[in-house]
C-alpha positions in Angstrom: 0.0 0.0 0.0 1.7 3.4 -0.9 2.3 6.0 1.8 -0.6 8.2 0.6 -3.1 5.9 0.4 -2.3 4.8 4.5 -2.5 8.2 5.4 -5.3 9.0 3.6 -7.3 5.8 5.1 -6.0 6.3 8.2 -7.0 10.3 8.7 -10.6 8.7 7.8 -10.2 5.8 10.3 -9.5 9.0 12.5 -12.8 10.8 11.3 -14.9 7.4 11.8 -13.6 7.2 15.3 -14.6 10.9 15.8 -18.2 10.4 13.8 -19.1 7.0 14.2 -17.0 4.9 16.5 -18.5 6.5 18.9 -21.4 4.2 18.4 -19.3 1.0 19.3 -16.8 1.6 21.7 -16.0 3.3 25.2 -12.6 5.7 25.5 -10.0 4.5 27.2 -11.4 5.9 30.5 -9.5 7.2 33.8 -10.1 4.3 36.1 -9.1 0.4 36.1 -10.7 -0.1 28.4 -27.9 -11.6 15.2 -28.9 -14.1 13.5 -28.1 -17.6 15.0 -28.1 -18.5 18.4 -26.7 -20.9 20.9 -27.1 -22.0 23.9 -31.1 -22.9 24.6 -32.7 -22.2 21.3 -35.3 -20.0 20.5 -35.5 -16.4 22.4 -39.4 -16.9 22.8 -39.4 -21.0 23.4 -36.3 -20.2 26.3 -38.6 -17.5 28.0 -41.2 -19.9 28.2 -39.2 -23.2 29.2 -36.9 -21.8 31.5 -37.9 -20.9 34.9 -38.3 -17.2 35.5 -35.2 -15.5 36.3 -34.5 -12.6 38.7 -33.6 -9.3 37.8 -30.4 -7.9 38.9 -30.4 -4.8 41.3 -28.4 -1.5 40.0 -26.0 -2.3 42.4 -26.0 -6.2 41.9 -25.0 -5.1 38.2 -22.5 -3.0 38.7 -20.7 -5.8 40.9 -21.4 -7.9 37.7 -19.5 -5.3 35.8 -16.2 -6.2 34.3 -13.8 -4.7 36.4 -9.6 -4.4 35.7 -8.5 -6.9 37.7 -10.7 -9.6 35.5 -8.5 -8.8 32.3 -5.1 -9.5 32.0 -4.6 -7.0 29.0 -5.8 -3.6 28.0 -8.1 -0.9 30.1 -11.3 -1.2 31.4 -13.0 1.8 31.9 -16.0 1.6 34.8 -17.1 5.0 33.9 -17.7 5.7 30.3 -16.8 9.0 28.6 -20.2 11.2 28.4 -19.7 11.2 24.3 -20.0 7.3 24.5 -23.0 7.1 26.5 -25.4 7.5 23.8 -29.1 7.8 24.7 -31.3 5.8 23.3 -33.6 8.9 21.1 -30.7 9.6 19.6 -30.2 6.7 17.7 -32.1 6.9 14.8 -32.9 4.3 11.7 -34.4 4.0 8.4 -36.1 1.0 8.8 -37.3 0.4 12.2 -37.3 -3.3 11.6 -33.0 -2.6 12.2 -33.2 -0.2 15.1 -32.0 -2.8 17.9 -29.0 -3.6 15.3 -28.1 0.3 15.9 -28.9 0.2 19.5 -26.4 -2.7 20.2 -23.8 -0.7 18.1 -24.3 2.0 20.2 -24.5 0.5 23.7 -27.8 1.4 24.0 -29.8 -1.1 26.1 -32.5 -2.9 24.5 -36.0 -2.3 25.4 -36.5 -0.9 28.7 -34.6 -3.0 31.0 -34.8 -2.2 34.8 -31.2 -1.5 35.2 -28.0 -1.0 33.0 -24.3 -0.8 33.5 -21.7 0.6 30.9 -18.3 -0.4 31.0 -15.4 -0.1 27.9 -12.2 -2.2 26.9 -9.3 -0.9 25.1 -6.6 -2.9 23.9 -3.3 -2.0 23.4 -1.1 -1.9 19.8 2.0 -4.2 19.4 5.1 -2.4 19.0 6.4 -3.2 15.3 10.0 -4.9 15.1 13.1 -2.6 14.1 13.4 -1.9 10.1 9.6 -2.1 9.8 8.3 0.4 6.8 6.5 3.6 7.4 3.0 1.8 6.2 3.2 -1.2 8.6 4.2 1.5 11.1 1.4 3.4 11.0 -1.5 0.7 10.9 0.4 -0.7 13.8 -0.6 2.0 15.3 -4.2 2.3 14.7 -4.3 -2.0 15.2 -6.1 -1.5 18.6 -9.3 -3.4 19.4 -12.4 -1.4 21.3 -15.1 -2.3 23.1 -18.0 -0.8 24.7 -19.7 -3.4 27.2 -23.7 -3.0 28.0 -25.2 -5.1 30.9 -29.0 -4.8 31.3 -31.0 -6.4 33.7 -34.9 -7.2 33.0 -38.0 -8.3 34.8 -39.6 -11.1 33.5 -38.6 -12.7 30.4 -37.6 -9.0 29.2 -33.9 -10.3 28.4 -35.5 -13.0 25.8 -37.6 -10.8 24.5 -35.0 -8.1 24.1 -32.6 -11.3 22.5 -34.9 -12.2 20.2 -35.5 -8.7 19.1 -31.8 -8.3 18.3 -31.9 -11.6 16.2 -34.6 -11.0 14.2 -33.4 -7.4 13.2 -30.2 -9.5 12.0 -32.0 -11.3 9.6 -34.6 -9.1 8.5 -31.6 -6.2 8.1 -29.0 -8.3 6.3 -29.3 -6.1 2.8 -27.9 -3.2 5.5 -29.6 -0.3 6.7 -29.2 3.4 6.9 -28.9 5.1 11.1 -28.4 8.2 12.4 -26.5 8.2 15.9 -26.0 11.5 17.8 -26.3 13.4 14.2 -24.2 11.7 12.5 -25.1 9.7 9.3 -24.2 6.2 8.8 -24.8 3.0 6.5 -24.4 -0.5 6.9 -24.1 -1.9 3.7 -24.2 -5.7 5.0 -25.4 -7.8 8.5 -24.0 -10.8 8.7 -24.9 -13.0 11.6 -22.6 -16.1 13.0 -22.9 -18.5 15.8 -21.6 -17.4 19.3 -21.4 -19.2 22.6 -21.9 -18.4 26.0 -24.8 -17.9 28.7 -28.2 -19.1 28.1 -27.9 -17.6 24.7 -25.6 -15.8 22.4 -25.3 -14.3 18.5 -22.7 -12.7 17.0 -23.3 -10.4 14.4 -20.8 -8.4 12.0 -22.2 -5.0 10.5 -20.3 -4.2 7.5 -20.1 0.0 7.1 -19.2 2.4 4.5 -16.4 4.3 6.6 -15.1 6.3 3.2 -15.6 5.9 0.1 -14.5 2.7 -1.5 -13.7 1.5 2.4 -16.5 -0.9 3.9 -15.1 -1.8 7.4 -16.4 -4.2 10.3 -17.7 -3.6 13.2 -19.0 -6.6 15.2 -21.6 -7.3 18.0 -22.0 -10.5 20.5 -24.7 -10.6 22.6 -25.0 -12.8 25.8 -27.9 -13.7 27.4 -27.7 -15.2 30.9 -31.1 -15.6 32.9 -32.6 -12.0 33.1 -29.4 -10.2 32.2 -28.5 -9.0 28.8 -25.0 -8.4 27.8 -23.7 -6.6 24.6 -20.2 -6.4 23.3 -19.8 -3.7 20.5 -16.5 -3.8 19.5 -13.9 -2.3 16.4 -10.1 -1.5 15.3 -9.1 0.9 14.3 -7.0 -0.4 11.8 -10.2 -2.5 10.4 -11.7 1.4 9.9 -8.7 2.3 7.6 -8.1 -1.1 5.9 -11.1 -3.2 6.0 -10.0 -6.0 7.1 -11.3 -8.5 8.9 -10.1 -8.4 12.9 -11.3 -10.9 16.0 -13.5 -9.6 18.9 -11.1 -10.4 21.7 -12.5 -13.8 22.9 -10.8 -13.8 26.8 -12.5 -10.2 27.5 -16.1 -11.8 26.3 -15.4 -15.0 28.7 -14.2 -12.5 31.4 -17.7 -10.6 31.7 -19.5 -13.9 30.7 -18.3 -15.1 33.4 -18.8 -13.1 36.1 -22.5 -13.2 35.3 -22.7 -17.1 37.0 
């Protein structure tokens, strides 16, 4: 790739980040960074076979929170950055059918749950080896993996309700979908959903947007569903925004909030 081209994609990864990454993942903080499911089936046919779980408290929540100590790289954040913490009327779509596709992006809880809880992940670049070129150098750079994390609690079988919503949008939205988060414009040209584990029930779906011009990058949801809780993961890299390439969510901070749900 020549120099200009890199810097060129890589002042609009910087743009994306500024417009719409926003939507999917938390800053880097000041304290400790749908389609198929898995698990028990059906969103509906779990919330009527599985005994009725209890909602977490606000405070029972935030224990559930990932916290720094659970990871063993890159910054959690337990209080996320006021441009991050979208609300949920101003997240905006053209087809309402894919409004809890933009939701998720935007760590906006699903429904109204009876308690949420924000945290956000970021990962940390690898240093490139000595005699590496300028290019390589400078996508290095941006190679860092985000993540904003929602928990939200429900009463009754809010949490499968609020899972199924999210999978149906995945297929009815695949063709992509047009939103508008905090004033800014976006399209996702492509929904593409994927198998997940984890919980009672899980989807992973990847949303593929036009970041600039001919540059369609990935950003990529899992959702966990564990008794009355609801957990999204809304996660991107940077160098995925300049590139669009193809990156992994990271799978040991997923099993690390998983986890500490029970």
């Amino acid at each position: 790739m020549r120099t200009t081209a890199v810097r060129r994609t890589a002042l609009a990864a910087s743009a994306a980040a500024l417009a719409l990454l926003v939507t999917a993942c938390g800053g880097s903080g000041d304290e400790d960074k749908a389609g198929d499911s898995k698990g028990k089936g059906d969103s509906s046919a779990s919330a009527s076979a599985e005994p009725a779980a209890k909602a977490l408290t606000a405070a029972e929540l935030e224990k559930a929170g990932l916290a720094q100590a659970d990871v063993k790289s890159g910054k959690v954040a337990t209080k996320v950055v006021a441009t991050d913490d979208i609300a949920k009327d101003q997240v905006k779509t053209g087809d309402a059918a894919c409004l809890p596709l933009a939701h998720a992006q935007a760590g906006v809880a699903q429904n109204e749950p009876s308690a949420t809880v924000k945290r956000s992940w970021t990962g940390e670049p690898v240093k490139p080896s000595e005699g590496t070129s300028p290019e390589d150098t400078l996508l290095a750079a941006l190679d860092v993996d985000k993540m904003l994390i929602t928990l939200a609690s429900y009463e009754g079988d809010g949490a499968a309700q609020a899972m199924k919503g999210l999978t149906d949008a995945a297929g009815k939205c695949a063709g992509g979908y047009t939103a508008t988060v905090s004033g800014e414009d976006m399209k996702v040209v492509k929904v593409a959903a994927a198998a997940a584990e984890g919980g009672d029930e899980s989807s992973a779906v990847t949303l593929t947007v036009a970041a600039d011009e001919d540059i369609q990058a990935p950003n990529k949801i899992i959702v966990v569903r564990k008794g009355a809780t609801l957990v999204t993961f809304s996660a991107v890299n940077l160098a995925a925004m300049a590139t669009g390439e193809d990156f992994d969510v990271p799978a040991d901070v997923v099993e690390a909030q998983v986890g500490k749900l029970g």
